[in-house]
C-alpha positions in Angstrom: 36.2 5.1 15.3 34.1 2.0 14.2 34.2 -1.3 15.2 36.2 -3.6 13.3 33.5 -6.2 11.9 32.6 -8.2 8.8 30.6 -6.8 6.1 27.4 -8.9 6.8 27.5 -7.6 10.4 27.6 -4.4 9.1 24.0 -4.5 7.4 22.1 -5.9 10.5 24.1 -3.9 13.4 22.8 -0.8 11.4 19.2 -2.0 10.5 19.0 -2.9 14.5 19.7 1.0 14.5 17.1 2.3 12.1 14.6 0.4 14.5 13.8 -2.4 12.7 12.3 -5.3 14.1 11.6 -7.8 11.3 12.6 -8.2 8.0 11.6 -11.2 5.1 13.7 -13.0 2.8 14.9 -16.8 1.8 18.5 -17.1 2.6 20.5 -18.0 -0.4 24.3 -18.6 -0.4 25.4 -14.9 -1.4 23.6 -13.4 2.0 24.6 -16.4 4.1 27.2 -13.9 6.1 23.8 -11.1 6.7 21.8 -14.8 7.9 24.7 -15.6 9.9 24.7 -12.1 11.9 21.1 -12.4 12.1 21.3 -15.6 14.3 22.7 -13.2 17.2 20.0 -10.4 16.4 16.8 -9.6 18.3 15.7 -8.9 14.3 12.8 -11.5 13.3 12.9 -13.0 10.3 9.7 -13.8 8.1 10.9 -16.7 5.8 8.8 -16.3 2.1 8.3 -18.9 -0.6 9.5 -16.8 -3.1 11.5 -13.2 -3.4 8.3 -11.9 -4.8 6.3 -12.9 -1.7 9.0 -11.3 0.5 8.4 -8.0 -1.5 5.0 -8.0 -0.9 5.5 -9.0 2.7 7.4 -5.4 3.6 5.3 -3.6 2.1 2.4 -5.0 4.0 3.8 -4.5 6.8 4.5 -1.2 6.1 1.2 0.1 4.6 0.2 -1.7 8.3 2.7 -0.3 10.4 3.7 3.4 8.7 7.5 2.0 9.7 9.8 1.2 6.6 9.5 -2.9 5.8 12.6 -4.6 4.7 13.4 -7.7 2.5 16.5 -9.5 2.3 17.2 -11.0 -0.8 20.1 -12.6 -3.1 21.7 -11.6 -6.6 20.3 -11.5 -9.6 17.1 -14.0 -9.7 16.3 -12.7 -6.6 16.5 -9.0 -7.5 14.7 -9.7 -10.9 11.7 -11.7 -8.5 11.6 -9.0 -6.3 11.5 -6.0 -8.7 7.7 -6.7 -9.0 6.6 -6.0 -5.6 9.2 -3.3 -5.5 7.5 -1.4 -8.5 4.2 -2.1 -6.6 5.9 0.0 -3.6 7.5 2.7 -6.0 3.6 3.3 -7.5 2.0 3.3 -4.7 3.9 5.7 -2.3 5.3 2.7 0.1 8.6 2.7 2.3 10.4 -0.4 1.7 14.3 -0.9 1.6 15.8 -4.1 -0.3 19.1 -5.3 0.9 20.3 -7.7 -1.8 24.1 -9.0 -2.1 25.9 -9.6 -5.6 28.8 -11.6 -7.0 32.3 -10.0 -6.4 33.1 -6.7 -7.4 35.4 -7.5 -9.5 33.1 -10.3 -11.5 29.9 -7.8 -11.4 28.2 -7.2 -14.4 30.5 -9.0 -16.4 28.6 -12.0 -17.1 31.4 -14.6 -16.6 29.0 -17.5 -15.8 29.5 -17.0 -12.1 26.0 -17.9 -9.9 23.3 -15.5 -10.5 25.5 -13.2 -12.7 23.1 -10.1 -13.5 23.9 -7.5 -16.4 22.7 -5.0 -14.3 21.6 -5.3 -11.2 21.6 -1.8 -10.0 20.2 -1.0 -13.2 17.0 -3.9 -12.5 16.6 -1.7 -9.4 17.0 1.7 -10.6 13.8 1.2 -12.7 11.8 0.5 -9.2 13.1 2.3 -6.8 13.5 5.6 -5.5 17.4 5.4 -5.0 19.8 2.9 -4.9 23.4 2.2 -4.3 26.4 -0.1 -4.1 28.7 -0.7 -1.1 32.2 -0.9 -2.0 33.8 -1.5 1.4 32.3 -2.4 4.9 32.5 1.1 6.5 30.1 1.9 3.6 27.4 -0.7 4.4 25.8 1.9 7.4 26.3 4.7 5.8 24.7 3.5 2.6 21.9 2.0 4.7 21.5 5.5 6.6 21.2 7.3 3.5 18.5 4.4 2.1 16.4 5.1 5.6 16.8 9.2 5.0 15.4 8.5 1.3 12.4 6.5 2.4 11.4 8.8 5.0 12.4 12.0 3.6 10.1 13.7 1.7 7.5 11.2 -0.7 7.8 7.8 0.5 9.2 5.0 -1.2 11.3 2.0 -2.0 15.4 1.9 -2.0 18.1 -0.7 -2.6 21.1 -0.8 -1.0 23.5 -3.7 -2.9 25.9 -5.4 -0.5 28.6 -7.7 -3.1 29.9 -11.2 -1.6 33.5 -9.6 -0.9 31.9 -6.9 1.0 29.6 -9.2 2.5 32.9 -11.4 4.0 35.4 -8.6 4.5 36.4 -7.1 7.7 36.4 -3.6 7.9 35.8 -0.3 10.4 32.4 -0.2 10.9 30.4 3.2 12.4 27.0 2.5 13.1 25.5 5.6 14.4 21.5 5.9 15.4 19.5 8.1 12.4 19.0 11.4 13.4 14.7 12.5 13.6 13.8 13.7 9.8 11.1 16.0 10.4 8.7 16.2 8.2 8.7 19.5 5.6 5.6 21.8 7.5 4.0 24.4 4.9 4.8 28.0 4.2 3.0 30.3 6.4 1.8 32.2 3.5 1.1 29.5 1.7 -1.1 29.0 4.9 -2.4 32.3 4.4 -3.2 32.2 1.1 -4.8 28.8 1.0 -7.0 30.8 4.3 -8.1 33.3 1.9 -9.3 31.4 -0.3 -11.2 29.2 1.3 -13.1 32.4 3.1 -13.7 33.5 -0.1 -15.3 30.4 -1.5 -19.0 29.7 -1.0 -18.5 25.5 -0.7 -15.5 23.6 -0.1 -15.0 20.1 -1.5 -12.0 18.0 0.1 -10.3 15.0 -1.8 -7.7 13.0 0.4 -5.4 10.6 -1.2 -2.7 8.3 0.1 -0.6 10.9 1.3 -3.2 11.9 3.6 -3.2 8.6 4.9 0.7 8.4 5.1 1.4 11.7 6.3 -1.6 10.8 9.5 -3.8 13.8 8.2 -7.2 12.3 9.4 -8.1 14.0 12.2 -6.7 17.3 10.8 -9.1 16.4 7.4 -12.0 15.3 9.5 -11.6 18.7 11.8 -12.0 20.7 8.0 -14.7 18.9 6.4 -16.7 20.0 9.7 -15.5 23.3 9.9 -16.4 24.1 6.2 -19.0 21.9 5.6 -17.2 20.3 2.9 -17.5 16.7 1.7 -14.8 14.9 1.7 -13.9 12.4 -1.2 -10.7 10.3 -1.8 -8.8 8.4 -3.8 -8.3 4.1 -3.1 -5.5 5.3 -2.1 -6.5 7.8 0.2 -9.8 5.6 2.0 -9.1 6.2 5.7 -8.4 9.7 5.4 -11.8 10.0 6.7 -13.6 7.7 8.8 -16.5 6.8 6.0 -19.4 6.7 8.4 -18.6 10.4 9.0 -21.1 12.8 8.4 -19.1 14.7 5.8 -18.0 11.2 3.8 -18.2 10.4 0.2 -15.3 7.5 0.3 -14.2 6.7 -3.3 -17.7 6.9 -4.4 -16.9 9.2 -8.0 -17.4 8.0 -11.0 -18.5 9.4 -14.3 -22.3 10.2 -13.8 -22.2 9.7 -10.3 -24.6 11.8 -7.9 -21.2 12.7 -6.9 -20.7 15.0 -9.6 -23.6 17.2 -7.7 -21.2 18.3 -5.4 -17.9 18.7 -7.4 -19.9 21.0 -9.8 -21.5 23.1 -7.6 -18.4 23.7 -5.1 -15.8 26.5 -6.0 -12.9 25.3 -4.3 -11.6 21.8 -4.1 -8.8 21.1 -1.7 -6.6 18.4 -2.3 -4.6 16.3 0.1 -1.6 14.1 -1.1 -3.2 12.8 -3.9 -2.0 12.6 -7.6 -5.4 13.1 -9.2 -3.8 9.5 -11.8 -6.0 8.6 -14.3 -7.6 5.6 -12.7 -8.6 7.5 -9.8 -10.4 10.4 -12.6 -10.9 8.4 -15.2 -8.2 10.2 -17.0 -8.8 13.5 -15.6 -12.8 13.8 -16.6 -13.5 14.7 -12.9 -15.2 17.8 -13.2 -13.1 19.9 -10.1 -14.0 23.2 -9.4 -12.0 26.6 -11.2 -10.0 27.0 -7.9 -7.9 23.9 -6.6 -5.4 24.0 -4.1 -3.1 21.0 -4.1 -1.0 19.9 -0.8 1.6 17.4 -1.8 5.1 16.4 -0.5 6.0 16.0 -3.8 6.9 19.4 -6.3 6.8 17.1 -9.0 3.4 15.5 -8.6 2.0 18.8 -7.9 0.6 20.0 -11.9 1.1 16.6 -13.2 -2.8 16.1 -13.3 -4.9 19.2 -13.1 -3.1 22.5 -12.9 -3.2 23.8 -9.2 -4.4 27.6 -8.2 -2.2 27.3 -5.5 0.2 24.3 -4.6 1.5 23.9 -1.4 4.7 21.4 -1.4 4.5 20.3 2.6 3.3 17.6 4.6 -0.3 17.2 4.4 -1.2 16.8 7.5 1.0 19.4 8.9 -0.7 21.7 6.3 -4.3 20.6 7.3 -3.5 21.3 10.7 -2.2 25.3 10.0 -5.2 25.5 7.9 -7.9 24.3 10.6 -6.0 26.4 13.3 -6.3 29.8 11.1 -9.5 29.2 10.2 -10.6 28.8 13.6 -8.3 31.9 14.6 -10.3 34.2 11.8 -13.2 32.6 13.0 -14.2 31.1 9.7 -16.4 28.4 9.0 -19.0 27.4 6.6 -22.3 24.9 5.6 -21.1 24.1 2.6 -23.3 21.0 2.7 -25.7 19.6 5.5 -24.7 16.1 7.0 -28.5 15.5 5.6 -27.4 16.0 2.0 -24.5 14.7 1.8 -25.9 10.9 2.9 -28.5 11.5 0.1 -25.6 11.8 -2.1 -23.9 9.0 -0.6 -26.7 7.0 -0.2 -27.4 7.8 -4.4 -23.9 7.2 -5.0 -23.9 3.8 -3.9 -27.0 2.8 -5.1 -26.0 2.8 -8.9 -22.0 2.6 -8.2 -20.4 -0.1 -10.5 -20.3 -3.4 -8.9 -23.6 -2.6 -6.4 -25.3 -6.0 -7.0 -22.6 -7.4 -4.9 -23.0 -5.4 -2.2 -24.2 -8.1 0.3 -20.6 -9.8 -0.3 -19.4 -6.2 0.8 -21.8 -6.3 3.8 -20.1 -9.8 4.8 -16.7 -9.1 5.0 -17.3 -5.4 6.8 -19.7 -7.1 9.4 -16.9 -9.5 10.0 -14.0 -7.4 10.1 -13.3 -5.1 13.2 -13.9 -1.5 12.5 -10.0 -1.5 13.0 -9.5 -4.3 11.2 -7.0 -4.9 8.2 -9.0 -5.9 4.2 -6.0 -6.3 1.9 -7.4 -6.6 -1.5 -6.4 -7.8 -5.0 -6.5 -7.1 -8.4 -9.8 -9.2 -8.7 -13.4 -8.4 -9.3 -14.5 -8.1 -5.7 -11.6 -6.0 -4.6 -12.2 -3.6 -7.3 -16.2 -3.1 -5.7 -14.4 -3.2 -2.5 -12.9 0.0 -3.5 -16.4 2.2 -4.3 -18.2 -0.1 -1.8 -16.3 -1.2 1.3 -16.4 1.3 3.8 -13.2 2.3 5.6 -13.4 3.6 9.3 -9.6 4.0 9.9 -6.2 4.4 8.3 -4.1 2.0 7.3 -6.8 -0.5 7.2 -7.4 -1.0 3.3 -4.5 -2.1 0.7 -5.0 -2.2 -2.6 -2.1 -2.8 -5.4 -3.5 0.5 -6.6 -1.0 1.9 -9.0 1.3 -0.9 -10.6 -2.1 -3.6 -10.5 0.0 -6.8 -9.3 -2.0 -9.7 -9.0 -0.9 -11.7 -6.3 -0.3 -9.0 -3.5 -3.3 -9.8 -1.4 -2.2 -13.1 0.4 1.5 -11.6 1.1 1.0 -8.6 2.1 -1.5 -9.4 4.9 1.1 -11.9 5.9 3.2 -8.4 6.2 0.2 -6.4 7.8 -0.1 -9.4 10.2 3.5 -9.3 11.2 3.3 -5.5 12.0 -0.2 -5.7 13.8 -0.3 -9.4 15.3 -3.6 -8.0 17.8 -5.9 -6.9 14.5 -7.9 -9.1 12.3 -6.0 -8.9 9.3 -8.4 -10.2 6.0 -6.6 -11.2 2.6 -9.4 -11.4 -0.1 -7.9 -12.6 -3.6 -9.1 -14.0 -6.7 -8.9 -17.6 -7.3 -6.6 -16.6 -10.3 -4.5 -14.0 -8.5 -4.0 -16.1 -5.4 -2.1 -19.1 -7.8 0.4 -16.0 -8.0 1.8 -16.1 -4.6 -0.2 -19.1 -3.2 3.0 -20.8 -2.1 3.2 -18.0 1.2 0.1 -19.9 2.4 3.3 -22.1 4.0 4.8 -19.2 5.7 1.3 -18.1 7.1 1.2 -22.1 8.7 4.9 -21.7 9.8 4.5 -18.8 12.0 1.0 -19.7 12.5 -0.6 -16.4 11.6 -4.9 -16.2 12.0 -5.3 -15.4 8.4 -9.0 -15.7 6.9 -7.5 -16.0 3.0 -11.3 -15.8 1.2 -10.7 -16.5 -2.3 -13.4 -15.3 -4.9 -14.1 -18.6 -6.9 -15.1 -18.1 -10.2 -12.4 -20.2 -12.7 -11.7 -17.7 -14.9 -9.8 -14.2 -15.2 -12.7 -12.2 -15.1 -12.1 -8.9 -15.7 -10.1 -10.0 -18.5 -13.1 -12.3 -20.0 -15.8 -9.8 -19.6 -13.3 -6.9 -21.5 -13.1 -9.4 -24.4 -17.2 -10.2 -23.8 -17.5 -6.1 -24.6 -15.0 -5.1 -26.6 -14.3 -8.1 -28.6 -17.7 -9.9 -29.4 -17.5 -12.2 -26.7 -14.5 -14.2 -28.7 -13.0 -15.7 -25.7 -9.6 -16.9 -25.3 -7.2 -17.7 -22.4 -9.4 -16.8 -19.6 -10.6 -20.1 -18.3 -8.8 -21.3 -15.1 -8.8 -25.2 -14.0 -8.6 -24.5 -10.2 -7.2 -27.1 -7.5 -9.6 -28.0 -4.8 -9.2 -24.8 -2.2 -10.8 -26.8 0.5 -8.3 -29.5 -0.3 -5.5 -27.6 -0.8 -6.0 -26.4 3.2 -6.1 -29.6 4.2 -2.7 -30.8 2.6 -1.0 -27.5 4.8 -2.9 -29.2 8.0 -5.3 -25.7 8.3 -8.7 -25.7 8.1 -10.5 -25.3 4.8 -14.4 -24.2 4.5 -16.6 -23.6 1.3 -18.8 -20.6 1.8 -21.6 -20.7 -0.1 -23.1 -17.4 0.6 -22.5 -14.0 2.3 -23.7 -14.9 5.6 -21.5 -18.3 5.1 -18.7 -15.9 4.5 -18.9 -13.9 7.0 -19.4 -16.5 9.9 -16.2 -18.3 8.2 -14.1 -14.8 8.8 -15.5 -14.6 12.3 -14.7 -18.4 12.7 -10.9 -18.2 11.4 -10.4 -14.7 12.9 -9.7 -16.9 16.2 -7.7 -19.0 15.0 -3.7 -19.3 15.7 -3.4 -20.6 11.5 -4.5 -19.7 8.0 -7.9 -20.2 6.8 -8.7 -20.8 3.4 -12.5 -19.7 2.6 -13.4 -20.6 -1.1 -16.2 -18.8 -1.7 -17.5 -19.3 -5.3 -19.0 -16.3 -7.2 -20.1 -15.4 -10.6 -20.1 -11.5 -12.4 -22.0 -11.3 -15.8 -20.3 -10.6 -19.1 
């Protein structure tokens, strides 16, 4: 038997049993009776500007933290607000779980002009998420909350929605809240094992490419262990930086692009093997990576598996459980290989960087990764910078470089460290945003004052949108039009929050202003102006 408690006690008795320990939202007055139940909850709660900030706040934090992120967040404008960084999360492979509440049951969806009436809401939802549902009495709320948790960490990770309605929400009803049972995660087929073994002793060289599931599944050291073994470079996806520390002898980061030294290696290896990575078209420039005739594809996913390049052999498993059987029966057959030297493989990388798109920026680059710990947090944007900071910026561990990767949101950057800084209060956490992308979601610079979080928020200042200006500069004969930003003051705008506010000038003025606000118990805000021909 339950306990006999209101609906909006329901939700946070069973998040407090799922684990969680923060969650971010703006109270509105359909989830006053969640707020309410949250006042006598060891739960924290982030307050955002803006649903949309909240969004990106639990994801942060759970790119940061590998631990599901949760947002709080009321009918319909909410849900439409918070759909964005939601879609962000479903793209890119992140666990987060949206609680939201809606108008009665009986009013739902029947657009009677009560507040915040939504056509559709589960419908908004459905479109984002991996699964969603509606609880229609309180001894639902857990289980439906259970089930979200199971969905998110079950198999390919990503977002759910569990709606809560205002009668719900007030009822009392018989509540069970029962702690989640361990979901272990799916190991390979031993002859998959086997197979993916004789293969690989077959093969003359091995080339590795790691994507995000290799960082979410913690295959690192299991990836690191092959490249050595076989001698086999190891490239990723944005995603997938940090499956390999990129200082690592065998490391080729996210250095491919067409005409790339890179290339050397894919063409000359017979055997890629690829770790929880979707081979998308932005990361192969819509599949014109040249991968070898034999590929063998480790993904938790069976539908990802094909979708992009057509396997040899897929394995559907956990990557790093699979990397794991793999390095364990190599070493038990006693195979290993020299695929490439360490010595060739930094020509290539040191080539590959050299001419890599973006390269004349590189001593930006150098500033932020001499300032940041080698542990350290960069959360990037969609902005000119963060898009060299994805060939160029090397990436020591997991879970240490975001990038909206897959939906392309502008505005994730500041939020989401605001999430990463939550989960991982100890690390130097650096947002770096365009001046353009940061009007998005500047408004969270408030919540980064009001929990007085040591953010360094370096904004790229060059007025203008300008990877949209130098598209229409190539493909449009320079005919310019709605790309021209009039920018605040930055250094201004820091002042009216009460933080501090510096103009870097140049890289080493950047990086001693990260180093500066690193140690600091506020936000930042470096405006460091910039300029990219078009």
């Amino acid at each position: 038997m339950g306990e006999r408690i209101k609906g909006g006690q329901a939700v946070v008795r069973a998040l407090e049993a799922h684990g969680v320990d923060v969650v971010f939202g703006i109270p509105g007055v359909h989830t006053l009776e969640i707020y309410d139940a949250l006042r006598d909850s060891p739960i924290r709660h982030i307050l955002a500007r803006h649903e949309q900030g909240a969004g990106f706040m639990a994801d942060g934090y759970a790119r940061a933290s590998g631990r599901p992120g949760v947002a709080i967040i009321i009918t319909g404008p909410g849900i439409t607000n918070v759909a964005t960084p939601i879609g962000e999360a479903y793209s890119d492979s992140v666990p987060v779980l949206v609680v939201s509440a809606n108008v009665e049951q009986q009013w739902a969806g029947k657009m009677l002009g009560h507040l915040h009436d939504l056509k559709d809401q589960l419908g908004v939802m459905r479109a984002v998420t991996k699964w969603n549902d509606r609880a229609t009495t309180v001894s639902a709320v857990p289980q439906l909350i259970a089930e979200a948790f199971r969905e998110m960490t079950t198999g390919r990770p990503r977002p759910t929605h569990v709606e809560v309605p205002l009668d719900v929400l007030r009822a009392f009803g018989e509540a069970e809240v029962t702690p989640p049972e361990p979901i272990a995660p799916v190991a390979p087929d031993p002859q998959d094992v086997q197979r993916a073994v004789d293969a690989i002793e077959a093969a003359e060289r091995v080339v590795i490419y790691a994507g995000g599931g290799a960082v979410a599944s913690g295959a690192h050291q299991a990836i690191t262990a092959l490249a050595e073994r076989l001698g086999a470079p190891v490239l990723t996806s944005i995603m997938g930086k940090g499956s390999i520390a990129e200082d690592h002898p065998m490391a080729l980061g996210n250095l491919w692009e067409p005409g790339s030294p890179v290339e050397e290696v894919l063409r000359s290896a017979d055997l890629a093997l690829v770790f929880g990575s979707k081979l998308g078209a932005q990361d192969t420039e819509y599949q014109r990576m040249p991968l070898p005739s034999t590929i063998v594809r480790v993904d938790i996913d069976p539908e990802e598996i094909g979708r992009n390049y057509t396997p040899t052999q897929a394995i559907v498993a956990d990557a790093a459980l699979t990397a794991r059987a793999l390095v364990e029966h190599l070493a038990a057959r006693g195979v290993s290989k020299e695929g490439w030297t360490p010595v060739q493989v930094a020509d290539i990388r040191q080539r590959a960087r050299a001419v890599a798109w973006g390269a004349e920026q590189q001593p930006y680059i150098d500033a932020l990764r001499s300032a940041i710990p080698r542990d350290g947090i960069l959360v990037t944007d969609m902005t000119m910078m963060s898009y060299v900071a994805c060939r160029l910026y090397p990436v020591y561990e997991p879970r240490t470089f975001f990038f909206p990767a897959g939906y392309g949101t502008l505005g994730f950057s500041l939020p989401a460290a605001i999430g990463a800084k939550i989960a991982r209060p100890d690390a130097t956490v650096v947002p770096i945003v365009g001046d353009g992308g940061f009007q998005f979601t500047m408004q969270e610079v408030a919540t980064a004052v009001q929990f007085r979080l040591g953010l360094p928020i370096v904004i790229f200042n060059d007025s203008t949108y300008t990877a949209v200006k130098e598209a229409q500069a190539r493909e449009f004969d320079r005919r310019f039009i709605a790309v021209d930003l009039v920018n605040p003051d930055y250094v201004k705008l820091a002042d009216a929050y009460g933080i501090p506010g510096v103009r870097a000038e140049s890289p080493d003025a950047l990086a001693e202003a990260i180093r500066a606000a690193a140690q600091r118990d506020l936000p930042t805000i470096i405006d460091t102006p910039i300029h990219f021909e078009y």
